[in-house]
C-alpha positions in Angstrom: 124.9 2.1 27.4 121.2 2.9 27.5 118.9 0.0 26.2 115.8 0.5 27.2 113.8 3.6 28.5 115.1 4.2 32.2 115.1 7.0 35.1 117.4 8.2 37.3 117.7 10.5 40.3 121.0 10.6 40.6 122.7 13.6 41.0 125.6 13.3 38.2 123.2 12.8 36.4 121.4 16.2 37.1 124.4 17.8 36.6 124.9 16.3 33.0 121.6 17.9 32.4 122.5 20.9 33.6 125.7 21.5 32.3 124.7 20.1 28.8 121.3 21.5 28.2 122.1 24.8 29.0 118.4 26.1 27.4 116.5 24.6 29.9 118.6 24.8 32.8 118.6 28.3 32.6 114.7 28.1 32.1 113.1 28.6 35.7 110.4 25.7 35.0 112.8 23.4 33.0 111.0 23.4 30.0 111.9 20.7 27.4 113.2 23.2 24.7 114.8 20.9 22.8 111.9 18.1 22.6 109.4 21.0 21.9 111.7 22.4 18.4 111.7 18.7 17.7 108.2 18.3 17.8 107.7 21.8 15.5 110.2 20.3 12.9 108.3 16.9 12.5 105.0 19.2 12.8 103.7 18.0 15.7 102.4 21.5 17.0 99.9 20.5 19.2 102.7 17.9 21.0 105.3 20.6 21.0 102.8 23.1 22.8 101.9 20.5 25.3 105.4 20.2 26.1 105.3 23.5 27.0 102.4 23.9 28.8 102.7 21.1 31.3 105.3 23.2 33.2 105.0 26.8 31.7 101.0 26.7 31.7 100.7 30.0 29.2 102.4 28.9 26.1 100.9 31.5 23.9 101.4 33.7 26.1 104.9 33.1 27.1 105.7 32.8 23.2 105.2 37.0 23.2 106.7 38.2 26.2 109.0 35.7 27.6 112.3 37.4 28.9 113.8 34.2 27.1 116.6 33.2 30.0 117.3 30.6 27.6 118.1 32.1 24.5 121.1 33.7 26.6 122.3 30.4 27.0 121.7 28.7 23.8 124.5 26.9 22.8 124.3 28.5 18.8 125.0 31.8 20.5 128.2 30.7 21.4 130.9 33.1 20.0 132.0 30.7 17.1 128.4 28.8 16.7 126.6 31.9 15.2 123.3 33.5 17.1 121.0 32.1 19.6 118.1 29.6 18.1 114.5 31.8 18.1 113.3 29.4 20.9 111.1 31.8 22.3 109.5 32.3 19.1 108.6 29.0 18.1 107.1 28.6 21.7 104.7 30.9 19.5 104.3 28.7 16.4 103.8 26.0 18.5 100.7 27.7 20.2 99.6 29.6 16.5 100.0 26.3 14.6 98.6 23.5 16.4 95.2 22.1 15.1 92.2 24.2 15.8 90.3 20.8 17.7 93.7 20.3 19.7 92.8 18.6 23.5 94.1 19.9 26.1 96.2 17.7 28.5 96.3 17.3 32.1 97.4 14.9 34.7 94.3 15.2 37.5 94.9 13.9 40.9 91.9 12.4 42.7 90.0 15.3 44.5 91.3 15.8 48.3 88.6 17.7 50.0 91.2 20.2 50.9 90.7 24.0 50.1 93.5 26.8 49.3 92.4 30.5 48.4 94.6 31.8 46.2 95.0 35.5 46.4 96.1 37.2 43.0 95.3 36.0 39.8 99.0 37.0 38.4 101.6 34.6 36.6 102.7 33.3 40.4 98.8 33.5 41.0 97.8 31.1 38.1 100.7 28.9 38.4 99.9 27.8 41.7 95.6 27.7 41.2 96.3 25.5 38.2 98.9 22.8 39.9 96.7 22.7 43.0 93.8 22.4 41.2 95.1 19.3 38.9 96.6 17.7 42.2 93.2 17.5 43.7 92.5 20.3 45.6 89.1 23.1 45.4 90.9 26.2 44.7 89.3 30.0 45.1 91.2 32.7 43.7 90.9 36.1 44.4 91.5 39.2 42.1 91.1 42.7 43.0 90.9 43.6 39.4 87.8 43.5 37.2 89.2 40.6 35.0 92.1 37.7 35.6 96.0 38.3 34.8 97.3 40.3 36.9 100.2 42.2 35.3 99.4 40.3 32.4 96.4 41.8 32.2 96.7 45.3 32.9 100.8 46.0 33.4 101.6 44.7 29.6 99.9 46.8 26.4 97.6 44.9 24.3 100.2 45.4 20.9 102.5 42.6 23.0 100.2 40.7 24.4 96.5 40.2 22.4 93.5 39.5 25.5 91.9 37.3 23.7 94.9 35.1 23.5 95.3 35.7 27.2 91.9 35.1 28.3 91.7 31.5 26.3 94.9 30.5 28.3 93.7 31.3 31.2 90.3 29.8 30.8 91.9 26.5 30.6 93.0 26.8 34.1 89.8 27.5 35.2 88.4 24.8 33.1 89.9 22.6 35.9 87.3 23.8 38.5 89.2 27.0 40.1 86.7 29.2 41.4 87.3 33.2 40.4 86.2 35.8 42.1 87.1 39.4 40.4 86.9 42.2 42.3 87.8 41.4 45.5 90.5 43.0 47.5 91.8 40.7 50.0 92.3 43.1 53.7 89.5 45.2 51.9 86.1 43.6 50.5 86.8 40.1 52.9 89.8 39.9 55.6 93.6 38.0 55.7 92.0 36.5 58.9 88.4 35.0 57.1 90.5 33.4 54.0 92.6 31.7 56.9 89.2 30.6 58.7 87.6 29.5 55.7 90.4 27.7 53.7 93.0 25.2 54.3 95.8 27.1 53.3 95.8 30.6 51.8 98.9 31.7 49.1 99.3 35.2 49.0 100.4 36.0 45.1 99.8 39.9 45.4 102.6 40.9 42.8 104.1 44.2 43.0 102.1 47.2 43.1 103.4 50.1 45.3 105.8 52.5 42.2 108.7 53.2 43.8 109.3 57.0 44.0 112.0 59.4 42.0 112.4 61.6 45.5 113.1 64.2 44.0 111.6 68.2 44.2 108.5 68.4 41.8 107.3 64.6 41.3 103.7 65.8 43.1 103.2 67.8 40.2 99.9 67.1 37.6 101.8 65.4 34.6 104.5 63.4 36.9 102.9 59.1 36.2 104.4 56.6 37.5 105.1 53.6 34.8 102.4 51.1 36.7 99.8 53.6 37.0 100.1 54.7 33.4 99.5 51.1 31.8 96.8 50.3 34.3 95.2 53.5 33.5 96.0 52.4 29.4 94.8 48.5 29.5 91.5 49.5 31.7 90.5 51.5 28.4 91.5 55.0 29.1 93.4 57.3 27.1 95.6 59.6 29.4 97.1 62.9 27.6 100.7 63.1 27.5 101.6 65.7 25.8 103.9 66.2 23.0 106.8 65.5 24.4 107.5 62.7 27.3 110.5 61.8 29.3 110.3 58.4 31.0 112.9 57.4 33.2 113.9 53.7 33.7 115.7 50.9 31.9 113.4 48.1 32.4 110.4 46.7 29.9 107.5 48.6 31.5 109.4 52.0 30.8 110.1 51.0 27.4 106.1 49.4 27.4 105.2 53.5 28.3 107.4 54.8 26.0 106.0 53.1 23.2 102.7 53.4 24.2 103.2 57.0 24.2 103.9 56.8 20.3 100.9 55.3 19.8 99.0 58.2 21.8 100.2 61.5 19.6 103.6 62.1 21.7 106.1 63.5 19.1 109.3 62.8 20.9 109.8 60.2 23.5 112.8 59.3 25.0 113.6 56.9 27.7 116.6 58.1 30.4 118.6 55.7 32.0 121.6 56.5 34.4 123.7 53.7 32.7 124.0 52.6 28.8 122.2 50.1 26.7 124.2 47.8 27.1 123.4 47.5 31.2 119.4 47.7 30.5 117.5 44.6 31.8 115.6 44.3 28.2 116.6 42.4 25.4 118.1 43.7 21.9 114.9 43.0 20.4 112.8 45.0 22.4 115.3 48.0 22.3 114.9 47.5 18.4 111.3 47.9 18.0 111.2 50.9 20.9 114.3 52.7 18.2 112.2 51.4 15.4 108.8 53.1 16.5 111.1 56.5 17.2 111.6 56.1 20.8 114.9 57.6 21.6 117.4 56.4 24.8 119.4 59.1 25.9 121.9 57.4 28.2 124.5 58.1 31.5 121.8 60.2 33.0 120.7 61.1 36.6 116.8 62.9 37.0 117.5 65.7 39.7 114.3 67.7 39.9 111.3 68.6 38.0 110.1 71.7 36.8 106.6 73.2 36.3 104.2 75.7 38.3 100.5 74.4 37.8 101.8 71.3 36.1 105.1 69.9 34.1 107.0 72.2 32.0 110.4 70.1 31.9 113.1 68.5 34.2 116.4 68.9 34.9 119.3 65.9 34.7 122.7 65.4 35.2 125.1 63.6 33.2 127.0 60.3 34.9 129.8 58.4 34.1 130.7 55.0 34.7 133.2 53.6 36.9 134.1 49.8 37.8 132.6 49.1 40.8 134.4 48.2 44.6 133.3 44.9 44.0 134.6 44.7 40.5 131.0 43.0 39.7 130.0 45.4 36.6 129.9 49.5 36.7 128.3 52.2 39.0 126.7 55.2 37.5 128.3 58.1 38.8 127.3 62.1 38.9 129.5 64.7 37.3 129.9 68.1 38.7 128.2 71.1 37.5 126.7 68.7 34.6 122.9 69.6 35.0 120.8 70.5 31.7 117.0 71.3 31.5 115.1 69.2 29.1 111.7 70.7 28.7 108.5 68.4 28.3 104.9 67.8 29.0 104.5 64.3 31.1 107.1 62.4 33.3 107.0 59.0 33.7 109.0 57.3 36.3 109.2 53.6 35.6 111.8 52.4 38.4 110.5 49.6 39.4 107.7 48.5 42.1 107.5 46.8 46.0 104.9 44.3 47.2 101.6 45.8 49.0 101.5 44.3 52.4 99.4 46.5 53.7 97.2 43.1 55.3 96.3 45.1 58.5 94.4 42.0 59.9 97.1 39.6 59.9 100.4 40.4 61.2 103.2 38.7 59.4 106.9 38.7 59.2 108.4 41.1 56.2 111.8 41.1 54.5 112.1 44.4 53.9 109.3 45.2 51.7 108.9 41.4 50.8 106.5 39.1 52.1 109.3 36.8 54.3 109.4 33.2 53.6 111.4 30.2 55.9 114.3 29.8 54.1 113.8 27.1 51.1 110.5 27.1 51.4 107.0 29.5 50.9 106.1 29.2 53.8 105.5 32.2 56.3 105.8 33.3 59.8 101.9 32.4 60.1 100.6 28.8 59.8 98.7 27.9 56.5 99.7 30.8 55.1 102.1 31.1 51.9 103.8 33.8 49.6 105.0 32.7 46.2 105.8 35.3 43.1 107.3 39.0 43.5 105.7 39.6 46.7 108.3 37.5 47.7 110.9 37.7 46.0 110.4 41.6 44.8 109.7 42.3 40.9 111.0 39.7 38.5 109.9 38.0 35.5 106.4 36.5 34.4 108.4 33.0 33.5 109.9 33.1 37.0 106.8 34.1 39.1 104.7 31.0 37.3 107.9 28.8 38.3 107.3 30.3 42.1 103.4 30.1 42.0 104.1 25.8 41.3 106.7 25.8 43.4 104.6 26.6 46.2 101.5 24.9 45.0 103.2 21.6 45.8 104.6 22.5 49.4 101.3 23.1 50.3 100.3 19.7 48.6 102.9 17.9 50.7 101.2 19.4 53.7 98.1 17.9 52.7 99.6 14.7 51.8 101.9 14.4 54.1 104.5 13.7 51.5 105.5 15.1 48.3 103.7 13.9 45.6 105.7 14.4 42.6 109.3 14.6 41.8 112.1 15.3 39.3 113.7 12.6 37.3 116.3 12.2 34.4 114.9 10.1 31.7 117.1 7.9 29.2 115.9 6.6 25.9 117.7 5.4 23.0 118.0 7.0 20.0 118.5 6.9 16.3 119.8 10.1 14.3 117.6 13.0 13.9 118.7 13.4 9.5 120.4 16.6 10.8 122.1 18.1 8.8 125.5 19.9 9.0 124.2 22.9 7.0 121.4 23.7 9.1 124.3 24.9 11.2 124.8 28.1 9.2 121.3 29.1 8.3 120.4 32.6 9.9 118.1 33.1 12.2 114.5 33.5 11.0 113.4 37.2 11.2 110.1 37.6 13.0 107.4 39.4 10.6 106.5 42.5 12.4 103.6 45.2 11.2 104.9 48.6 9.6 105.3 51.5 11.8 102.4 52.9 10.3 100.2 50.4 11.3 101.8 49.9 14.5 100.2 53.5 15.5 97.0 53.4 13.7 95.6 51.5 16.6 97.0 50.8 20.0 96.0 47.3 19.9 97.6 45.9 17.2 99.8 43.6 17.6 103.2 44.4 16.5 105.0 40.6 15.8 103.1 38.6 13.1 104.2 35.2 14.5 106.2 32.4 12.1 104.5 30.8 9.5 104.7 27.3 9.6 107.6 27.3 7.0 109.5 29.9 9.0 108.7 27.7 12.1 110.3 24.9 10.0 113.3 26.2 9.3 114.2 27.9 12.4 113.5 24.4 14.0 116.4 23.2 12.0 119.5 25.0 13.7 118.2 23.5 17.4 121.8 21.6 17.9 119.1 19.2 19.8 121.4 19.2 22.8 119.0 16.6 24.9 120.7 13.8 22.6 123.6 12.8 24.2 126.1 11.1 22.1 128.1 8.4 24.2 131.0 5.7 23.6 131.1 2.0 24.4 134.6 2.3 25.8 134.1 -1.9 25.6 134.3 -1.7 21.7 135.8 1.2 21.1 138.9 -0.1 19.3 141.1 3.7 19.2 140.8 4.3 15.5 141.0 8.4 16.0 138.2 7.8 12.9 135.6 9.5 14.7 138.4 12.6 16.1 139.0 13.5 12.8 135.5 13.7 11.3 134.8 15.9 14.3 134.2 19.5 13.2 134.9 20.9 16.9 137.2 19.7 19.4 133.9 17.5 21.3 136.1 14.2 21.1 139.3 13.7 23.3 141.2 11.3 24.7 141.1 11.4 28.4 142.4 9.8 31.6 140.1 10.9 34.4 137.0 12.8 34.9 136.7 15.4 37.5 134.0 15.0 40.3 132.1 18.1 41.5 131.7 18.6 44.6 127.1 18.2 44.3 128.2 14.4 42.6 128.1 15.5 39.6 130.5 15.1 36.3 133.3 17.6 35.8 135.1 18.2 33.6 137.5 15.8 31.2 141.3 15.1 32.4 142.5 15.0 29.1 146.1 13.6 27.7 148.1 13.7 24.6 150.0 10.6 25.4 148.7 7.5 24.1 149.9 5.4 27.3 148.2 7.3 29.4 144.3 7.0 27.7 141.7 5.0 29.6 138.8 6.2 26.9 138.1 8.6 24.3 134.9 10.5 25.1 132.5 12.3 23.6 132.1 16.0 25.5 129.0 17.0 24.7 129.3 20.5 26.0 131.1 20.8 22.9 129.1 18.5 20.9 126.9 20.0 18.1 125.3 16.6 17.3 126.0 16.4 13.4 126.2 13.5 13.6 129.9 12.3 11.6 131.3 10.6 14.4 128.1 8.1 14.6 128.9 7.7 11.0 132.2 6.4 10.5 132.9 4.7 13.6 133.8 1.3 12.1 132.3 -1.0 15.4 129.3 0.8 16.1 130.3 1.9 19.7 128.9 5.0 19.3 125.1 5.9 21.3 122.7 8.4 21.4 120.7 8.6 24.3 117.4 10.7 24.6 118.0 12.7 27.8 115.0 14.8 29.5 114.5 15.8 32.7 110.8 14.8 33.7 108.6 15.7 36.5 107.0 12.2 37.7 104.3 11.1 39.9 105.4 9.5 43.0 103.4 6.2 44.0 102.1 6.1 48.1 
């Protein structure tokens, strides 16, 4: 049993974490999800958004356009709990909510004298000026852009993601001394080989910015976009002309970002091809929702062959697919039918399939993977000395939450090269607990809608931002169906005196009597060895995978024996 506050590194107890806080397990910078709702329900806004932004670094941000690995593992989505908790939404109210005079937090390491140029000003970009900043360090960062963000900046539309939102969360990053410089193309307006000369360490964060191609017969024609040139084109102020009618082809969020920004630019019908079905497309429900909302259509299990037009687009042609389980059995391959081809006619084509890192650094030659920037394996570091890659030029396109967890990620190895030595680590920290007054209703109250603007206002302006946000009573009450899953509820085999009391106030099988517990092969905790026969118990144990931390057991046990235990997993300083 836990008395007092205490860490651990051990690796069982990792795994508990892991396999018992699924939310932020699954989150790529381990943010504390549960002891960020907490802070929302006790209305502590400006605590719960400093929760978030001493890993995640752009909570308001991430509140909007998060691609929310956790809510996919949220333990009240689980088939008989009910639906995922909004957790990505009250990252939101935590960043709309908090106190107007809120202070910002940061840990700051003593300066270093040590100099990194950062080049790219993206999620991976920021993530890594702002941890090498606050670990001592005089960061330059580089942007080709006219203004900071990356993708952020000019790959999402403004109706997601508001800029002057964006530009405040930024700002406090450069609050910590990180020097910007805006238009300035590293290998074009100053050299791979001058960063390398004039810094300590250079971190290439260059995103993804060469469009993959249809290859197919007619994609030179006038009218044929491609998805990233389209909402650069869109957030740098300009208004392209699409036409009535607009196919875009792709299944990912910046096809259904130019679909719906095609809405808001006069396009009558808009539809969005895919070569599999909804349910394989890389979004989530919600943002499929608003895209059928606002009149986009998805026409599914179709394959773009060639494009028509003379002086410019006049339609394209498709081909219907099937699916069929793939060799590997690992989910379906899209599959061309025979003789299926059909002639849709429209006015612009926008192919949104995806993007490859830019390497073109003619100055430097480095080791690629393919199209990615390579990397020693388990590390950022490249085939030249000093010089890193963190964020999709790296790993290829993937989400903002991830590239920031890269950009960090990186930011400390080059720290430790500095220093010799890591300088901060990742522990599990135990506190006890009381109970939290939930209650056993909260379990069934529905998820809290998000307010979202008409249709009609939606297209009056291309800015507008479509989700409203959570009040703060909305906040509140979605707060309350968080199972709270960093409590962990425990036993005092010692006192436990086998009354069954606490098994049968138990509204889910989460309390057995056991006779081993499995080891994994990493040192962590299995899974209970359970028995029925009463000779054969050495404890009954709480599993808190199943565990929905009502609190009944804690209640009726007649000796007490039952804990709760506060369990987070930290990042901590490490002494010289």
């Amino acid at each position: 049993m836990v008395r007092d506050i205490r860490f651990s590194t051990d690796a069982r107890d990792f795994g508990y974490i892991a396999e018992n806080i699924p939310c932020q397990d699954a989150c790529p910078v381990h943010t504390n999800i549960p002891g960020y709702i907490r802070c929302i329900f006790e209305n502590r806004n400006g605590r719960s958004y400093e929760l978030n932004r001493m890993v995640n670094i752009l909570p308001g941000v991430l509140g909007r356009i998060c691609s929310r690995p956790c809510e996919a593992r949220c333990r009240h989505g689980e088939s008989d709990l009910g639906e995922p908790v909004k957790i990505c939404h009250l990252k939101r109210a935590a960043a709309d909510h908090k106190h107007a005079g809120h202070r910002i937090s940061e840990n700051l390491f003593a300066p270093s004298g040590k100099t990194v140029a950062v080049v790219g000003s993206g999620p991976s970009g920021l993530g890594a000026a702002h941890d090498l900043a606050a670990l001592g360090h005089k960061v330059a960062l580089y942007e080709s852009m006219p203004r900071p963000g990356g993708m952020l900046m000019y790959g999402i539309p403004e109706f997601r993601l508001p800029r002057d939102l964006l530009m405040l969360e930024i700002s406090n990053i450069l609050r910590l001394g990180v020097v910007l410089h805006t238009g300035v193309a590293a290998g074009r307006d100053i050299s791979l080989k001058d960063l390398l000369k004039k810094y300590d360490a250079v971190v290439l964060a260059t995103g993804t910015l060469s469009p993959n191609e249809l290859g197919i017969p007619g994609e030179s024609l006038p009218g044929v976009l491609s998805g990233l040139d389209f909402m650069m084109r869109v957030n740098q102020g300009e208004t392209p002309a699409v036409g009535e009618r607009v196919a875009v082809i792709g299944d990912g969020f910046t096809a259904m970002d130019c679909a719906r920004t095609c809405m808001r630019f006069g396009a009558n019908e808009v539809t969005v091809n895919i070569r599999k079905t909804e349910e394989f497309m890389p979004v989530d429900e919600h943002e499929i929702f608003e895209a059928k909302f606002e009149k986009v259509k998805i026409i599914g299990l179709v394959n773009s062959v060639r494009i028509l037009g003379k002086d410019r687009v006049e339609g394209i042609v498709f081909e219907r697919n099937r699916l069929e389980f793939s060799r590997t059995g690992a989910g379906r391959d899209a599959v061309p039918i025979s003789n299926s081809e059909f002639e849709v006619p429209c006015d612009t084509v926008i192919a949104a399939i995806g993007q490859n890192p830019a390497t073109d650094f003619n100055d430097v030659k480095f080791k690629l993977d393919g199209h990615r920037i390579f990397t020693k394996k388990g590390t950022h570091a490249t085939s030249v000395k000093n010089l890193f890659a963190a964020g999709d030029c790296n790993t290829g396109a993937s989400t903002v939450i991830a590239s920031i967890a890269q950009g960090r990620r990186c930011a400390h190895e080059v720290d430790a090269l500095f220093a010799g030595r890591r300088r901060k680590t990742m522990l599990v920290r135990f506190e006890p607990a009381e109970q939290t007054g939930r209650q056993r209703a909260w379990d069934f109250i529905p998820p809290v809608p998000m307010p979202a603007a008409d249709r009609s206002a939606r297209l009056a302006d291309y800015r507008n931002e479509v989700e409203q946000g959570f009040t703060p009573e909305q906040a509140f009450e979605e707060s309350k169906r968080c199972y709270l899953c960093y409590l962990k509820y425990e036993i005092n085999v010692d006192r436990c005196i086998y009354c069954f009391a606490c098994i049968d106030v138990a509204p889910r099988d989460c309390i057995k009597m056991i006779h081993d517990v499995a080891i994994k092969p990493s040192g962590a905790y299995g899974d209970f060895v359970q028995t029925r026969d009463w000779t054969d118990v050495r404890a009954i144990a709480i599993d808190n995978k199943r565990c929905i931390r009502c609190g009944k057991c804690y209640e009726v046990c007649p000796t007490q024996c039952i804990h709760i235990i506060k369990t987070e997993l930290i990042e901590q300083d490490l002494e010289a």
